[in-house]
C-alpha positions in Angstrom: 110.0 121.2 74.9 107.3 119.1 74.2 104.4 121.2 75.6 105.9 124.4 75.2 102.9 127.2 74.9 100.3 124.8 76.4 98.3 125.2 79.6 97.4 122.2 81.6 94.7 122.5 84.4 95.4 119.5 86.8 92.6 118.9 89.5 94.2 117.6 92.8 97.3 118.6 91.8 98.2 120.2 95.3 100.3 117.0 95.9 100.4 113.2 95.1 100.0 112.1 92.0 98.6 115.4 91.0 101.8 117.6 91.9 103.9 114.9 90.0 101.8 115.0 87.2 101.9 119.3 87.2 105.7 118.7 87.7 106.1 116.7 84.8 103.9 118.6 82.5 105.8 121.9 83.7 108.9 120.6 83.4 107.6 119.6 79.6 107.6 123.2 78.8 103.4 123.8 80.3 102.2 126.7 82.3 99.9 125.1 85.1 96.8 125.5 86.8 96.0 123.9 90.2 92.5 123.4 91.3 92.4 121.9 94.6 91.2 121.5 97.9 92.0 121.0 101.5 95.4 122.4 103.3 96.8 125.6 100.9 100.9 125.0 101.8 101.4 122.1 99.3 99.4 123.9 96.7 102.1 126.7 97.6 104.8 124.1 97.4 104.0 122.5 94.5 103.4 126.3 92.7 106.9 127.4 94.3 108.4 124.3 91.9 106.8 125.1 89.2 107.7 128.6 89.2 111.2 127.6 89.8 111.0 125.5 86.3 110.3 129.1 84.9 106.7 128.3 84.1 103.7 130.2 85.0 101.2 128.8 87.6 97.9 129.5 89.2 96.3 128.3 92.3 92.5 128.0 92.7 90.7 126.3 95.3 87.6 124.0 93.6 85.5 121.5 95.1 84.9 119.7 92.0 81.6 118.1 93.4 80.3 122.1 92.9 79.1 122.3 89.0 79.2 126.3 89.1 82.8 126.2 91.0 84.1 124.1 88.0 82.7 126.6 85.3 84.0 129.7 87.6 88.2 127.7 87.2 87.8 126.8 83.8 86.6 130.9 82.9 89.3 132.2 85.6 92.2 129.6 84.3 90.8 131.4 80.6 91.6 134.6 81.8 94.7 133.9 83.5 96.5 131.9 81.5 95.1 132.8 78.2 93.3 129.0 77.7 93.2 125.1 78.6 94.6 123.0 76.4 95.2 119.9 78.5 92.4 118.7 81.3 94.1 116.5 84.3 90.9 114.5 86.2 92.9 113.5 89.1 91.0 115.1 91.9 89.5 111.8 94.0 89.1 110.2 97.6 88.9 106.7 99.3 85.7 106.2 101.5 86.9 101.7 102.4 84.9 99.2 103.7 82.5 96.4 103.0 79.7 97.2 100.7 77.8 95.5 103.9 78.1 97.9 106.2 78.8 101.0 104.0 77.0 104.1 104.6 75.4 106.0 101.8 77.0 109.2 102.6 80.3 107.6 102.1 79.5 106.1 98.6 78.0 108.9 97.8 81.0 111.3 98.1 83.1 109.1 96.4 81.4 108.9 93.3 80.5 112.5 93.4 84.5 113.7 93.6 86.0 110.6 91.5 83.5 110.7 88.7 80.9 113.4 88.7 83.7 115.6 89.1 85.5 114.6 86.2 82.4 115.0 84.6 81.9 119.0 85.4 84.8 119.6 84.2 85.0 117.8 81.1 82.1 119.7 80.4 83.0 122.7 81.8 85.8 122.6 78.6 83.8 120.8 76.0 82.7 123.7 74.0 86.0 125.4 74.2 87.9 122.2 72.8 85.3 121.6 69.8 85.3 125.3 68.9 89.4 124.8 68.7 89.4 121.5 67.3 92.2 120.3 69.6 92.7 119.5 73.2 94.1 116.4 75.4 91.9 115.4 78.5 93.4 113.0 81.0 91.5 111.1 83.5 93.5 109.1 86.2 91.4 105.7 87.0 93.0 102.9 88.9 93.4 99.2 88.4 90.3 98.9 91.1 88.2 99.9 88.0 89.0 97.0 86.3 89.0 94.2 88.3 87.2 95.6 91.4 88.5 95.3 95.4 87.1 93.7 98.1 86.0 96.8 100.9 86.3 99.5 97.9 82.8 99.2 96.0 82.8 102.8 95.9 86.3 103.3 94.6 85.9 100.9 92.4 82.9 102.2 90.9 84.0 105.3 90.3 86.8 104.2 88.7 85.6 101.8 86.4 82.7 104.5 85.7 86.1 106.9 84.8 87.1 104.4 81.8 83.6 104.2 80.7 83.0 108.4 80.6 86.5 108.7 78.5 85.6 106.3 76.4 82.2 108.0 75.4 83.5 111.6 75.4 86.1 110.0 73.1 84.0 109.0 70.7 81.8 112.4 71.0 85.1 114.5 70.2 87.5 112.3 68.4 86.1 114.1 64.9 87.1 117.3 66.7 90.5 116.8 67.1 90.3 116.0 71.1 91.7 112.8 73.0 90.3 111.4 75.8 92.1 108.9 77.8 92.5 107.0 81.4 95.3 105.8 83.4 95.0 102.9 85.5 97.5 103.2 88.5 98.4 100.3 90.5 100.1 100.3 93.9 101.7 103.7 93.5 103.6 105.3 96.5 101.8 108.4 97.5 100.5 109.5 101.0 96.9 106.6 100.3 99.7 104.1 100.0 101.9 104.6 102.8 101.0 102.5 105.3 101.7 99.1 102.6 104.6 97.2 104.0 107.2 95.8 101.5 106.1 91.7 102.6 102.1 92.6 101.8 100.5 89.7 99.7 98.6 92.0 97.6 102.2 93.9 96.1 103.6 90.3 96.3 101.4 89.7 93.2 102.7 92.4 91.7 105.0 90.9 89.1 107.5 93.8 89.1 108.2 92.9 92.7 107.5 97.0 93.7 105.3 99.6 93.8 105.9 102.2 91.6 106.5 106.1 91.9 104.4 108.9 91.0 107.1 109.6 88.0 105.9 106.5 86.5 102.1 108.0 86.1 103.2 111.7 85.3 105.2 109.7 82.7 102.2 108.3 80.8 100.3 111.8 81.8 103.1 113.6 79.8 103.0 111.0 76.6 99.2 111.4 76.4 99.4 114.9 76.9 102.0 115.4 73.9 101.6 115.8 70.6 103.2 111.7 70.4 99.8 110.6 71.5 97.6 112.6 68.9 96.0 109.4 67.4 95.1 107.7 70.6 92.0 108.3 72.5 89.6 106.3 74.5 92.2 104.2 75.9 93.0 103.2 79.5 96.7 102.3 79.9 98.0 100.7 83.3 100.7 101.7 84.5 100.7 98.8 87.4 103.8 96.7 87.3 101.8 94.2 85.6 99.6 93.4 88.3 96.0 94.0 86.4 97.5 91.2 83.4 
C-alpha cells in the first residue's frame, strides 16, 4: 500500500471531509490520528472504521485556535504513534453573512480555526519535518479562496489566506524534502452542503452538472500524500467540477 508505515494527523477528521480523508489515507495503508472537536460519537465512528481497516488510530480532542493544545497532539500523536509524517489542515467553520452587518466575533473565529489553526500546527511539526528531511502537509482551502462569495468574507479570507501560507511554507521547506499543498473543494456533499437543492443556480454553473463526494477530495488528499506527489508543492488543485475555470 501506498502509505504503508506512515502516520497521518488529520484535524477535523471526526467526520466530513475529514473522516473521508482519514478513511482514505487508512485504507492507503496509514495509521491515523484524529484531532477534533465538538460531539466524541463520530470521532468514535470514524476510529471504529479505521480500526476495522486493521490500522492503528488515536483520538484527541484539540481546539486548534489553542497554540499550546496544538504542541501537546503533535508530542502526544509522537508518543503514540511513533511520529507524523503527513499533516491534514482540515479543521474549519462557516460564520455567513454580509460583510455589512458582520460581527467581529464571527470573523474573528473563522480566521482563527481556518487559518491560524493551520498555522499552529504547521508549526507545531516544522522542526520535526526539517530534522527528517521529509514530510507531506495538506491544507484543505475551498474555491471561495479564489474567487471570493458574496455573504462569506470571512470564509473566503481564510481560505484564500490557506493558499497563500502553503505556498510560503513551501518555499521555506521545499530544500528539506517537505511538500506543502492546498485543495480547493467546490460544492462537496457533506453536512455544510446539505441543504443545496439539485435546481440551485449556483451548482447549475457547475459544469459537471453535480456536486461532488467527499471521495473525490480524500482522492487528491491521498495522491498528495503519496510518494506519486514528491515533486509537487505549493500548489492548490480544485477539485470542483470545473466550476472555479
Amino acid at each position: 500500500m501506498k502509505l504503508e508505515g506512515k502516520v497521518a494527523l488529520v484535524t477535523g477528521g471526526s467526520q466530513g471531509l475529514g473522516r473521508a480523508i482519514a478513511l482514505k489515507l487508512a485504507e492507503n495503508g496509514a495509521d491515523i490520528a484524529i484531532a477534533y472537536v465538538g460531539p466524541e460519537a463520530p470521532a468514535l465512528e470514524t476510529a471504529g472504521e479505521i480500526e476495522a481497516l486493521g490500522r492503528r488510530v488515536k483520538l484527541y480532542v484539540c481546539d486548534v485556535r489553542d497554540e499550546i493544545a496544538c504542541n501537546d497532539t503533535v508530542a502526544a500523536v509522537g508518543r503514540d504513534l511513533g511520529r507524523v509524517d503527513i499533516l491534514v489542515n482540515n479543521a474549519g467553520v462557516t460564520r455567513d453573512g454580509l460583510m455589512v452587518g458582520m460581527k467581529d466575533q464571527d470573523y474573528d473565529m473563522v480566521l482563527d480555526i481556518n487559518l491560524k489553526g493551520a498555522f499552529h500546527m504547521i508549526r507545531a511539526c516544522y522542526r520535526d519535518f526539517m530534522r527528517k528531511r521529509a514530510g507531506k502537509i495538506i491544507n484543505i482551502s475551498s474555491i471561495a479562496g479564489l474567487v471570493g462569495n458574496a455573504g462569506q468574507v470571512n470564509y473566503a479570507a481564510s481560505k484564500a489566506g490557506l493558499i497563500g501560507l502553503s505556498k510560503s511554507v513551501a518555499k521555506e521547506l521545499g530544500s528539506r524534502g517537505v511538500c506543502c499543498n492546498c485543495i480547493a473543494p467546490g460544492f462537496i456533499e457533506t453536512d455544510m452542503t446539505k441543504d443545496i437543492k439539485a435546481d440551485n443556480p449556483l451548482l447549475m454553473q457547475v459544469p459537471m452538472k453535480r456536486m461532488g463526494r467527499p471521495e473525490d477530495v480524500a482522492n487528491a488528499a491521498l495522491f498528495l500524500a503519496s510518494p506519486e506527489s514528491d515533486y509537487i508543492t505549493g500548489e492548490t488543485i480544485r477539485v470542483d467540477g470545473g466550476l472555479a475555470t
